[in-house]
mmCIF file of the N, C-alpha and C atoms, coordinates in Angstrom:
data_MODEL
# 
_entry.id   MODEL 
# 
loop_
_atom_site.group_PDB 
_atom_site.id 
_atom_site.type_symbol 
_atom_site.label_atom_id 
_atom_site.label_alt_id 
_atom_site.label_comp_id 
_atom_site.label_asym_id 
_atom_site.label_entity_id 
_atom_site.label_seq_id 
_atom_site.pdbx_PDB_ins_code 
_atom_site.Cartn_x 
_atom_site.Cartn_y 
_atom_site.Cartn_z 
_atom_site.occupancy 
_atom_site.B_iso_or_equiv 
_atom_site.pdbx_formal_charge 
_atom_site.auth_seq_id 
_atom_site.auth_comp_id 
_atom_site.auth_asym_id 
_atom_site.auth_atom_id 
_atom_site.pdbx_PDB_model_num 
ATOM 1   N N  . UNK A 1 1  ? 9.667   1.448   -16.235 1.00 0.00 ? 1  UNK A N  1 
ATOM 2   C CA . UNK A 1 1  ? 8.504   1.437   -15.387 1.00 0.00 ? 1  UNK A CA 1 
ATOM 3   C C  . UNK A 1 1  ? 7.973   2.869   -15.310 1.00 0.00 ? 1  UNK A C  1 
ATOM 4   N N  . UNK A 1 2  ? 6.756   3.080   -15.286 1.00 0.00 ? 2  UNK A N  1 
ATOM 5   C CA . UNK A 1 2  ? 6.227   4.421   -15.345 1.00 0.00 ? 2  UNK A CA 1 
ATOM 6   C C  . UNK A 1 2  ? 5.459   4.573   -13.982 1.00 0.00 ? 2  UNK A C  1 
ATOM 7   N N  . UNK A 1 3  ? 6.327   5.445   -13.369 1.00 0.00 ? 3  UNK A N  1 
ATOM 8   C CA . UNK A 1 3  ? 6.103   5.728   -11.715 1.00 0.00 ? 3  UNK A CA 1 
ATOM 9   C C  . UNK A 1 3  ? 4.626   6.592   -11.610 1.00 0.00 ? 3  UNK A C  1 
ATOM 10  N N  . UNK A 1 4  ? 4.259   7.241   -12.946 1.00 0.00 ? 4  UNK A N  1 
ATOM 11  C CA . UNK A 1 4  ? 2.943   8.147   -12.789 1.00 0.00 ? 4  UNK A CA 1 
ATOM 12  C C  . UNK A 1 4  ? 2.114   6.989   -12.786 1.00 0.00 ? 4  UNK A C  1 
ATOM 13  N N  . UNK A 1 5  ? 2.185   6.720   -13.571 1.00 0.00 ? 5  UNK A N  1 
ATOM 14  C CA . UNK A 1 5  ? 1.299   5.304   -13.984 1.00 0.00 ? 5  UNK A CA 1 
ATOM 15  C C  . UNK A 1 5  ? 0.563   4.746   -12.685 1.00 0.00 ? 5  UNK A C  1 
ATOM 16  N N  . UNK A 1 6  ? 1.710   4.203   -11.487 1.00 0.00 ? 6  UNK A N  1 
ATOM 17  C CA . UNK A 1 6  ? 1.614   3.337   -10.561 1.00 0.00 ? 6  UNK A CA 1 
ATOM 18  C C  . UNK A 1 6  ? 1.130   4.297   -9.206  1.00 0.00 ? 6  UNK A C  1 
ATOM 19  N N  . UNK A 1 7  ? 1.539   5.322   -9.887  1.00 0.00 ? 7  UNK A N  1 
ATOM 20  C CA . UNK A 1 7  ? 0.813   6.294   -8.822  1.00 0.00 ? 7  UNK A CA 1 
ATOM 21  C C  . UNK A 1 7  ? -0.913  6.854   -8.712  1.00 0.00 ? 7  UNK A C  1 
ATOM 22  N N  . UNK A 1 8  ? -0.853  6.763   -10.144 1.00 0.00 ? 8  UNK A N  1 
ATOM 23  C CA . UNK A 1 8  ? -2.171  7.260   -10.888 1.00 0.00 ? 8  UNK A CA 1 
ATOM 24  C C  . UNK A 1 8  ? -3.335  6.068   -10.369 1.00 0.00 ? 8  UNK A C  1 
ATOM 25  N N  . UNK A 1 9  ? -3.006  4.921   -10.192 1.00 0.00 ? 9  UNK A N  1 
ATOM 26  C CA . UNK A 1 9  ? -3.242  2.954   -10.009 1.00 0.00 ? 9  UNK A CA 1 
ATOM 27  C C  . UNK A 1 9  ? -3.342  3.156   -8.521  1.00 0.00 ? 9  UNK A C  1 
ATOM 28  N N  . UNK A 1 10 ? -2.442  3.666   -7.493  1.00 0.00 ? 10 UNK A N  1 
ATOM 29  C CA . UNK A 1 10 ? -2.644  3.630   -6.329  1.00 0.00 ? 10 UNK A CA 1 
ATOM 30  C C  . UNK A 1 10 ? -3.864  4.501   -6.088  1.00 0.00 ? 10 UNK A C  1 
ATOM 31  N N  . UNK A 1 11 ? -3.572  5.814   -6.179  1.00 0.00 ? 11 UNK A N  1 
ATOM 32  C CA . UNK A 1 11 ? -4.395  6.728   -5.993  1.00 0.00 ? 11 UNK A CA 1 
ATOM 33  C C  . UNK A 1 11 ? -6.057  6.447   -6.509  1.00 0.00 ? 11 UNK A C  1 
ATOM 34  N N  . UNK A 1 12 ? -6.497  5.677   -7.347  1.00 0.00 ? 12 UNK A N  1 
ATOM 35  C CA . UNK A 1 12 ? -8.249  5.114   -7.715  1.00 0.00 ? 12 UNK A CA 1 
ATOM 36  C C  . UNK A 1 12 ? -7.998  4.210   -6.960  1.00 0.00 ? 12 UNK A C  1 
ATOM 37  N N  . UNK A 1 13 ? -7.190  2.952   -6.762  1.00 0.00 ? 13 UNK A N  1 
ATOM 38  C CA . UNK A 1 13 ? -7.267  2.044   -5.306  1.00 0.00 ? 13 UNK A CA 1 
ATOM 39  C C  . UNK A 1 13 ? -7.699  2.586   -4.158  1.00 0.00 ? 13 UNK A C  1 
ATOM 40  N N  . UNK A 1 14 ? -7.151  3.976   -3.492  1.00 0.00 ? 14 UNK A N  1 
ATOM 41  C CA . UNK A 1 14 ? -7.222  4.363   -2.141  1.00 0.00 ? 14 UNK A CA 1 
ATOM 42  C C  . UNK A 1 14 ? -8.480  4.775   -2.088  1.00 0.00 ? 14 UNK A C  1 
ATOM 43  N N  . UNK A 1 15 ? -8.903  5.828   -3.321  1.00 0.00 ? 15 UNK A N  1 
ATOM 44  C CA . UNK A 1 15 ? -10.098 6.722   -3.183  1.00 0.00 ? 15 UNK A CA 1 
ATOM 45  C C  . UNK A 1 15 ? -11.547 5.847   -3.657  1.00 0.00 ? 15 UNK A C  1 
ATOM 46  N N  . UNK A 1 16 ? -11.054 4.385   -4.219  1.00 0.00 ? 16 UNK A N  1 
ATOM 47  C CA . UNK A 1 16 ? -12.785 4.525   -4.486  1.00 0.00 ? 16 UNK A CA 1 
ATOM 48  C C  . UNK A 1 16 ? -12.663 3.061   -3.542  1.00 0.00 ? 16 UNK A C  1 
ATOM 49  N N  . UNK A 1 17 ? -12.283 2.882   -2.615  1.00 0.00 ? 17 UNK A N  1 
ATOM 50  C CA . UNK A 1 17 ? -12.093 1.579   -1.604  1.00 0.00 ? 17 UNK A CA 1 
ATOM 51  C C  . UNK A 1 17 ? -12.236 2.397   -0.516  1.00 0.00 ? 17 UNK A C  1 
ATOM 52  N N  . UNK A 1 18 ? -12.815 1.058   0.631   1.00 0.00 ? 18 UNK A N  1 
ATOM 53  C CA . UNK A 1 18 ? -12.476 1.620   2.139   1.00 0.00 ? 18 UNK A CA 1 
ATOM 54  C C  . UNK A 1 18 ? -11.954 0.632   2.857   1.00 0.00 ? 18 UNK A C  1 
ATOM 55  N N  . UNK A 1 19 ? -11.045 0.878   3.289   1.00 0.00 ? 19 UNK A N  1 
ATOM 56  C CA . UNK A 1 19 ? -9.906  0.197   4.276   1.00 0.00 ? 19 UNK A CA 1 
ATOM 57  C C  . UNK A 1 19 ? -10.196 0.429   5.594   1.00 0.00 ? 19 UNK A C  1 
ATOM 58  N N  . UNK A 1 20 ? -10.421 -0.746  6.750   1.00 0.00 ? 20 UNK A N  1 
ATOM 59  C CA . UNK A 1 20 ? -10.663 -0.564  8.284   1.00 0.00 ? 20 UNK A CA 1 
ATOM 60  C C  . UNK A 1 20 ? -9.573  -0.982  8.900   1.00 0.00 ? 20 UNK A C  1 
ATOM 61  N N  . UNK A 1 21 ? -8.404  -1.071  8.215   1.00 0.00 ? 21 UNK A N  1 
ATOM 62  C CA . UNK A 1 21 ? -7.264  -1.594  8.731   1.00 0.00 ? 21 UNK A CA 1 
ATOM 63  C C  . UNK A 1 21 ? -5.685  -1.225  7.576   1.00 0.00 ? 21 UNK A C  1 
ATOM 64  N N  . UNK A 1 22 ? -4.883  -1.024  8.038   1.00 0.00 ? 22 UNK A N  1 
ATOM 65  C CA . UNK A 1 22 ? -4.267  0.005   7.438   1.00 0.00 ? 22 UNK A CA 1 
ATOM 66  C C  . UNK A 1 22 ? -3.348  -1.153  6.641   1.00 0.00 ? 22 UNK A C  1 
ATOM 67  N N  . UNK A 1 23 ? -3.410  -2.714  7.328   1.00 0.00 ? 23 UNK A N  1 
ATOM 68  C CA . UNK A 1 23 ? -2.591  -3.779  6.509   1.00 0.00 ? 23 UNK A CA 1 
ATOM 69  C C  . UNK A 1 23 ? -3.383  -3.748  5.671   1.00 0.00 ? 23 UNK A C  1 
ATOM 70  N N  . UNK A 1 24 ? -5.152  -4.167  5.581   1.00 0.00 ? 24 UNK A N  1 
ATOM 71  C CA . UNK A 1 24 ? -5.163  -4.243  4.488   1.00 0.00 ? 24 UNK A CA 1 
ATOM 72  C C  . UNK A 1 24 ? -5.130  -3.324  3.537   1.00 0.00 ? 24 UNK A C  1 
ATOM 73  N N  . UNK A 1 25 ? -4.741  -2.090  3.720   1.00 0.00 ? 25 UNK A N  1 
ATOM 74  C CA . UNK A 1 25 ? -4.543  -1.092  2.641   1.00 0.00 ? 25 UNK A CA 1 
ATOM 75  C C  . UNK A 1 25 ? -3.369  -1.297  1.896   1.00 0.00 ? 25 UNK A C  1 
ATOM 76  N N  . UNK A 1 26 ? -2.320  -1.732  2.516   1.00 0.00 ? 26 UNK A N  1 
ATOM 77  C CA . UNK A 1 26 ? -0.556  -1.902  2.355   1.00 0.00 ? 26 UNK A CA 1 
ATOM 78  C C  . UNK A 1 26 ? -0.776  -3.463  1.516   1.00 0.00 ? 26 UNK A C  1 
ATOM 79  N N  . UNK A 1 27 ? -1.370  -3.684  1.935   1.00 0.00 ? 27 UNK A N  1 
ATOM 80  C CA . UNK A 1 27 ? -1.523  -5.600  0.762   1.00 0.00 ? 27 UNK A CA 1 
ATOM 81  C C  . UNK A 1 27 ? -2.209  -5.351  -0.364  1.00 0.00 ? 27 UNK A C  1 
ATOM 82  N N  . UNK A 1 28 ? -3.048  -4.339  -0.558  1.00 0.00 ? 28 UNK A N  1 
ATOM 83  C CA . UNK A 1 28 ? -3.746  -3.970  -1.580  1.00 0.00 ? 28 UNK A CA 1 
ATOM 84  C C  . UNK A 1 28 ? -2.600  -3.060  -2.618  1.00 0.00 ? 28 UNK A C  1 
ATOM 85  N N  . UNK A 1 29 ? -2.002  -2.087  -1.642  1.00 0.00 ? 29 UNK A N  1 
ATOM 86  C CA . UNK A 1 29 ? -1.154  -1.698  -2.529  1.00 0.00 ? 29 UNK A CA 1 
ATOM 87  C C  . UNK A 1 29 ? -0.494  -2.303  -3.230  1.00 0.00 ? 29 UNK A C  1 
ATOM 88  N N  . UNK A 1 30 ? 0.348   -3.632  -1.839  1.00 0.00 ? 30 UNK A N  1 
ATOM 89  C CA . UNK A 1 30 ? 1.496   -4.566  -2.767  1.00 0.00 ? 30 UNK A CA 1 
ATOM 90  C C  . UNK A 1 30 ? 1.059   -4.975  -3.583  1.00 0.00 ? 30 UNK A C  1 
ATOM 91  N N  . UNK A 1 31 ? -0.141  -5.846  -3.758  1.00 0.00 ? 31 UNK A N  1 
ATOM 92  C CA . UNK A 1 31 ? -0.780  -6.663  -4.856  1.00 0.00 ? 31 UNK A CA 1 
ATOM 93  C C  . UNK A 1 31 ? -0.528  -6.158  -6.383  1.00 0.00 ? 31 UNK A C  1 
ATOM 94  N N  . UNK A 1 32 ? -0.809  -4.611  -6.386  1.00 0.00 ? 32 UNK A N  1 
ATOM 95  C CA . UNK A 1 32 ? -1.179  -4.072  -7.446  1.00 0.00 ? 32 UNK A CA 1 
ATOM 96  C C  . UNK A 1 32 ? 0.448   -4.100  -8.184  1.00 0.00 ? 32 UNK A C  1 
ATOM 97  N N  . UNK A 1 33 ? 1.216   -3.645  -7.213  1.00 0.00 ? 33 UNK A N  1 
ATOM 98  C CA . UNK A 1 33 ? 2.717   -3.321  -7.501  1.00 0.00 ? 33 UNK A CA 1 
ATOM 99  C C  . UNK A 1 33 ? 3.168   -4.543  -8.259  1.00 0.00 ? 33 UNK A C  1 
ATOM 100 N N  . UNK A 1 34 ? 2.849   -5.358  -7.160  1.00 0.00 ? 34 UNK A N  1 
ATOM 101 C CA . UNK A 1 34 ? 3.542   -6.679  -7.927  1.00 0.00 ? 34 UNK A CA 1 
ATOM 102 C C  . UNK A 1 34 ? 2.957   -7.487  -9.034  1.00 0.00 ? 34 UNK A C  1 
ATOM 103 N N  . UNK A 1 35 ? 1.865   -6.589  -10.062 1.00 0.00 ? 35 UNK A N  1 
ATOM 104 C CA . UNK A 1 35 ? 1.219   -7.042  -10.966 1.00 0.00 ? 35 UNK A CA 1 
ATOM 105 C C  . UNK A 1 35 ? 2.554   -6.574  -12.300 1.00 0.00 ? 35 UNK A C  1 
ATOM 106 N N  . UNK A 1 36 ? 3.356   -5.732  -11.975 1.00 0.00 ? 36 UNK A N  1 
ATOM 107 C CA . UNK A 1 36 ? 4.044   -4.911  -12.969 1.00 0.00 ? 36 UNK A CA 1 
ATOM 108 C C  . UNK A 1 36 ? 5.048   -6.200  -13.295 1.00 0.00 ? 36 UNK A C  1 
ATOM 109 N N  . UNK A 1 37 ? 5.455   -6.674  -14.553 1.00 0.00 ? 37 UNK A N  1 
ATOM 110 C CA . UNK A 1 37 ? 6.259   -7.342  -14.694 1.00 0.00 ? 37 UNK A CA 1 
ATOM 111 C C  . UNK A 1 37 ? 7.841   -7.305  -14.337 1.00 0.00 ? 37 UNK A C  1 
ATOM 112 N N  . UNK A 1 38 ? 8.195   -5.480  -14.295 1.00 0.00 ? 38 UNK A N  1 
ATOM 113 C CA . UNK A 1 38 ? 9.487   -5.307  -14.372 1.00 0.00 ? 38 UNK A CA 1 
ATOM 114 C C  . UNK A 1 38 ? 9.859   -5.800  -12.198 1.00 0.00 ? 38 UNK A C  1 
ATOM 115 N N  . UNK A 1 39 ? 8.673   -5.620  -11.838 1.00 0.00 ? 39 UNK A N  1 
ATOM 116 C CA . UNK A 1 39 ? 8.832   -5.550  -10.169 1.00 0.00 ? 39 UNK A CA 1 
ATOM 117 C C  . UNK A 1 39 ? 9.176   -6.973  -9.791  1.00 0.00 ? 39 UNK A C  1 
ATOM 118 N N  . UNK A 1 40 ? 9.747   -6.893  -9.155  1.00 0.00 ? 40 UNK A N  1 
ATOM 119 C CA . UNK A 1 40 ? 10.135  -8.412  -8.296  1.00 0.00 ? 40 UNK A CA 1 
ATOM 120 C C  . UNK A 1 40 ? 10.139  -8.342  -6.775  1.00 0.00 ? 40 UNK A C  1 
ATOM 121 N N  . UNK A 1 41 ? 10.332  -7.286  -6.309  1.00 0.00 ? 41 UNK A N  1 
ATOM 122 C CA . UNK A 1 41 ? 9.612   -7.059  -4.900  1.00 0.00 ? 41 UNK A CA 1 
ATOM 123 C C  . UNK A 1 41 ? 9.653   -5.585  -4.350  1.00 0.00 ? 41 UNK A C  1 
ATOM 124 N N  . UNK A 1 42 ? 8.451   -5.511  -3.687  1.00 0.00 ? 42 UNK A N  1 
ATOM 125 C CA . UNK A 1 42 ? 7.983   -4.775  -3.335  1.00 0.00 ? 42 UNK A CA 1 
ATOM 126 C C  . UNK A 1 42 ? 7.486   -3.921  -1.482  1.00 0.00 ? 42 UNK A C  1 
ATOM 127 N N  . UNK A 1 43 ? 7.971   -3.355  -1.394  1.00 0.00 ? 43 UNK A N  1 
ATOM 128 C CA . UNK A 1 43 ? 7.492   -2.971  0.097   1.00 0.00 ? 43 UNK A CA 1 
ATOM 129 C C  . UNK A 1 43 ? 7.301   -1.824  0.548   1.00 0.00 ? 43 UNK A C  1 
ATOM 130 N N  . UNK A 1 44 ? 6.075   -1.473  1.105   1.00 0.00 ? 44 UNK A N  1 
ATOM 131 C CA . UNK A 1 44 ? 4.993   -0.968  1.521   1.00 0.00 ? 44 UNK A CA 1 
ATOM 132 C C  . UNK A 1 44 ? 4.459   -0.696  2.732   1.00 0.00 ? 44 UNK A C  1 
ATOM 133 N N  . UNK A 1 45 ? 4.878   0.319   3.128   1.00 0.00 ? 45 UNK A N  1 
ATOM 134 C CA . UNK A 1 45 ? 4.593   1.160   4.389   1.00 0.00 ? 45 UNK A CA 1 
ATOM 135 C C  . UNK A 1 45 ? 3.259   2.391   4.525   1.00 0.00 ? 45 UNK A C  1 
ATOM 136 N N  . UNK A 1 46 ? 1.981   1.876   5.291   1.00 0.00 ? 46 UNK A N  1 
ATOM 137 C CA . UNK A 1 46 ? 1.035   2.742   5.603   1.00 0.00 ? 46 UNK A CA 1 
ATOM 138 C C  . UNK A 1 46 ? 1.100   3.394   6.788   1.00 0.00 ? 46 UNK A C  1 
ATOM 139 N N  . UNK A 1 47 ? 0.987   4.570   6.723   1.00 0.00 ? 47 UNK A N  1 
ATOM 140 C CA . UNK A 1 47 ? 0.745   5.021   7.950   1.00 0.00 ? 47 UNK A CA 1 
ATOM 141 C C  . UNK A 1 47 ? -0.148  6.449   8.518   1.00 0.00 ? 47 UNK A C  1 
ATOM 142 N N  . UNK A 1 48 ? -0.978  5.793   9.136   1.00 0.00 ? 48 UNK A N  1 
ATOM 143 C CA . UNK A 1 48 ? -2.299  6.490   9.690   1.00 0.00 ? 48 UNK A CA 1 
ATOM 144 C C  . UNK A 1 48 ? -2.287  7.520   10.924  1.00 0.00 ? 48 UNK A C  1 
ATOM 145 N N  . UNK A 1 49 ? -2.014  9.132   10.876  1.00 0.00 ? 49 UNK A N  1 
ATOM 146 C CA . UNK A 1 49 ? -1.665  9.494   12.029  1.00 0.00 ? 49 UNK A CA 1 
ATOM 147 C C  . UNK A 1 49 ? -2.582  9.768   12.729  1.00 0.00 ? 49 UNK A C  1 
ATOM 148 N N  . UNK A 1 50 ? -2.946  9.653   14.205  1.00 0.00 ? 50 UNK A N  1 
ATOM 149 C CA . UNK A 1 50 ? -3.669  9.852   15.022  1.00 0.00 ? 50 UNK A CA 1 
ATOM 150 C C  . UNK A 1 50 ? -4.442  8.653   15.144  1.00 0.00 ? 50 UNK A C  1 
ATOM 151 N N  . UNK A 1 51 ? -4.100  7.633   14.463  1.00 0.00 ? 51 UNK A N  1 
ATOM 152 C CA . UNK A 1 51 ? -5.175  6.123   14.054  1.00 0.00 ? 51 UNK A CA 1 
ATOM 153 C C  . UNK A 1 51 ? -5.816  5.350   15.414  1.00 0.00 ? 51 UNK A C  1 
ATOM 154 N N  . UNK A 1 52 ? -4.756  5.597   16.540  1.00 0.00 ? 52 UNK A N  1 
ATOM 155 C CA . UNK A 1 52 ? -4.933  5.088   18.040  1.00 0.00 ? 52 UNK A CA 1 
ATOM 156 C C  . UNK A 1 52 ? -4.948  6.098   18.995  1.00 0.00 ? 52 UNK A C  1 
ATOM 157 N N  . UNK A 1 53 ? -5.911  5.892   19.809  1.00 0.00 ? 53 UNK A N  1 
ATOM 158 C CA . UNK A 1 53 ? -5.401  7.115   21.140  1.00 0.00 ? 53 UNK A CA 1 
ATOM 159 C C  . UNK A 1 53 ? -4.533  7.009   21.554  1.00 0.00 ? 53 UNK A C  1 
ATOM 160 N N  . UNK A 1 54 ? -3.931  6.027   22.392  1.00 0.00 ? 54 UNK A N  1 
ATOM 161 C CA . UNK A 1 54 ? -2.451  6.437   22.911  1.00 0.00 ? 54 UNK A CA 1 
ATOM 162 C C  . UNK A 1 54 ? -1.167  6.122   22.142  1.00 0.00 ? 54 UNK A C  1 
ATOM 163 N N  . UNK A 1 55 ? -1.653  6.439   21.058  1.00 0.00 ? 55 UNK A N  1 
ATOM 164 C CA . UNK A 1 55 ? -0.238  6.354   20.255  1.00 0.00 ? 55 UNK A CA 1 
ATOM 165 C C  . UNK A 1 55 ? -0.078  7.757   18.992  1.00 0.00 ? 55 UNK A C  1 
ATOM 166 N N  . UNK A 1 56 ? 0.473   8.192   18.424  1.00 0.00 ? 56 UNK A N  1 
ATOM 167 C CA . UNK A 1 56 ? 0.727   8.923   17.710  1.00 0.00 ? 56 UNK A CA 1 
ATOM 168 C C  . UNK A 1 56 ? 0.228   8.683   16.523  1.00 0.00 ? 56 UNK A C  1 
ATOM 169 N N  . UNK A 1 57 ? 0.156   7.133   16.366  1.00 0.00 ? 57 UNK A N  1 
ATOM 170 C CA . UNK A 1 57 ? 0.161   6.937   14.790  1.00 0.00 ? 57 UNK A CA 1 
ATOM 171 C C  . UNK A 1 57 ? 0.088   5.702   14.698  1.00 0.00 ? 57 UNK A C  1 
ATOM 172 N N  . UNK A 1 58 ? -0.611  4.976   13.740  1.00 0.00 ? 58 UNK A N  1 
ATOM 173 C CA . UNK A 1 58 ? -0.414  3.070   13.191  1.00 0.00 ? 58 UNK A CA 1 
ATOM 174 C C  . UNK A 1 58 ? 0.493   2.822   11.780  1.00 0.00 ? 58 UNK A C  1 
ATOM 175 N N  . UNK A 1 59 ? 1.077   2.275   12.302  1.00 0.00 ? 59 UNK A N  1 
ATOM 176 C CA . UNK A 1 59 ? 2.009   2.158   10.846  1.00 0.00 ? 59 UNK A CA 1 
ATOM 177 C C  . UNK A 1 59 ? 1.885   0.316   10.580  1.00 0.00 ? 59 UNK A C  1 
ATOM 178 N N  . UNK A 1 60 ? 1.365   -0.184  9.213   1.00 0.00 ? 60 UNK A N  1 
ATOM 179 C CA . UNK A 1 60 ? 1.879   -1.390  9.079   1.00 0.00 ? 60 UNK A CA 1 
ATOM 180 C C  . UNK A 1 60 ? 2.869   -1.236  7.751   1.00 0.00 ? 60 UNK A C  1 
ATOM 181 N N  . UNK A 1 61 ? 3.758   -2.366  7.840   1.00 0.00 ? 61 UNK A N  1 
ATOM 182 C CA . UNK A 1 61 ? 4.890   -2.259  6.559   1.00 0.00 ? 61 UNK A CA 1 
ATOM 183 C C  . UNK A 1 61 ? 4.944   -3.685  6.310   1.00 0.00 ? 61 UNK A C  1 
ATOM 184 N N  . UNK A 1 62 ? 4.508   -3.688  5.014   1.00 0.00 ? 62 UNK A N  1 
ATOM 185 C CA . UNK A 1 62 ? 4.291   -5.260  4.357   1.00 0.00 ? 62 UNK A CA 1 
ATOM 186 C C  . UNK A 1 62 ? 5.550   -5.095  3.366   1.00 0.00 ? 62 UNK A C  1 
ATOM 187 N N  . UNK A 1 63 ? 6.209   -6.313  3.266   1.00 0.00 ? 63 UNK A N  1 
ATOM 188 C CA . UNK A 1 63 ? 6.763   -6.957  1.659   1.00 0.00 ? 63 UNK A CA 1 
ATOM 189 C C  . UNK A 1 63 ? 6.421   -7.815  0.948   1.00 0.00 ? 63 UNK A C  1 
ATOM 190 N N  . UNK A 1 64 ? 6.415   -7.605  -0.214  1.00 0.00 ? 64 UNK A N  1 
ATOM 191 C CA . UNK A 1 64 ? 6.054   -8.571  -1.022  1.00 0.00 ? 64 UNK A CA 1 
ATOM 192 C C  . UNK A 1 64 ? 7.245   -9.431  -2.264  1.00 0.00 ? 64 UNK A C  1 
ATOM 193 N N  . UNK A 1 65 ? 7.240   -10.762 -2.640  1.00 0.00 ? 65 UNK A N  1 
ATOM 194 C CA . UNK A 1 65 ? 7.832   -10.706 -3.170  1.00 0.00 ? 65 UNK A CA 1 
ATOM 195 C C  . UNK A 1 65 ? 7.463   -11.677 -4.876  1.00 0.00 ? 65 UNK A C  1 
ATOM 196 N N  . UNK A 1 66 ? 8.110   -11.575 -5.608  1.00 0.00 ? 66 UNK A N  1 
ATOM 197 C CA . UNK A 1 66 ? 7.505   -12.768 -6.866  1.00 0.00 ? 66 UNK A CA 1 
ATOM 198 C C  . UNK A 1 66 ? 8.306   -14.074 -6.449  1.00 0.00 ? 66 UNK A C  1 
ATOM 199 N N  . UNK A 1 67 ? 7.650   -15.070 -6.548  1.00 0.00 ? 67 UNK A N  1 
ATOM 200 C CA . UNK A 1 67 ? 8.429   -16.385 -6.898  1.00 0.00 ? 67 UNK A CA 1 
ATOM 201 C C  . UNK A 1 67 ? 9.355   -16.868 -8.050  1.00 0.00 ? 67 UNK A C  1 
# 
C-alpha cells in the first residue's frame, strides 16, 4: 500500500471540498480509504479545534468496514 499515495488522495479531498460538519469530512475520508483493495477496515478520526464555544474542540471518529 502506498501511504504517500493515500495521503496525496486525502489531501485534494480536503482542499478542493467544503465540509460543514466534521463527520462528513471523516466519511469522505473513509470512503476513499476503503476504495484500496489491500484495506479491509478503516478508521477515522477528525478533529476541529476551537469548532464549538464551550468546548475545546469537535472530534467525530467513524469506522468503516468491507463486507
Amino acid at each position: 500500500m502506498d501511504y504517500a499515495e493515500i495521503e496525496e488522495r486525502i489531501h485534494t479531498l480536503v482542499s478542493g471540498s467544503e465540509f460543514r460538519l466534521v463527520e462528513g469530512l471523516a466519511g469522505a475520508v473513509g470512503r476513499l480509504v476503503l476504495e484500496y483493495a489491500s484495506v479491509r477496515q478503516v478508521k477515522v478520526r477528525v478533529e476541529k479545534p476551537g469548532g464549538a464555544r464551550h468546548a475545546r474542540s469537535i472530534t467525530a471518529e467513524l469506522e468503516f468496514r468491507k463486507r
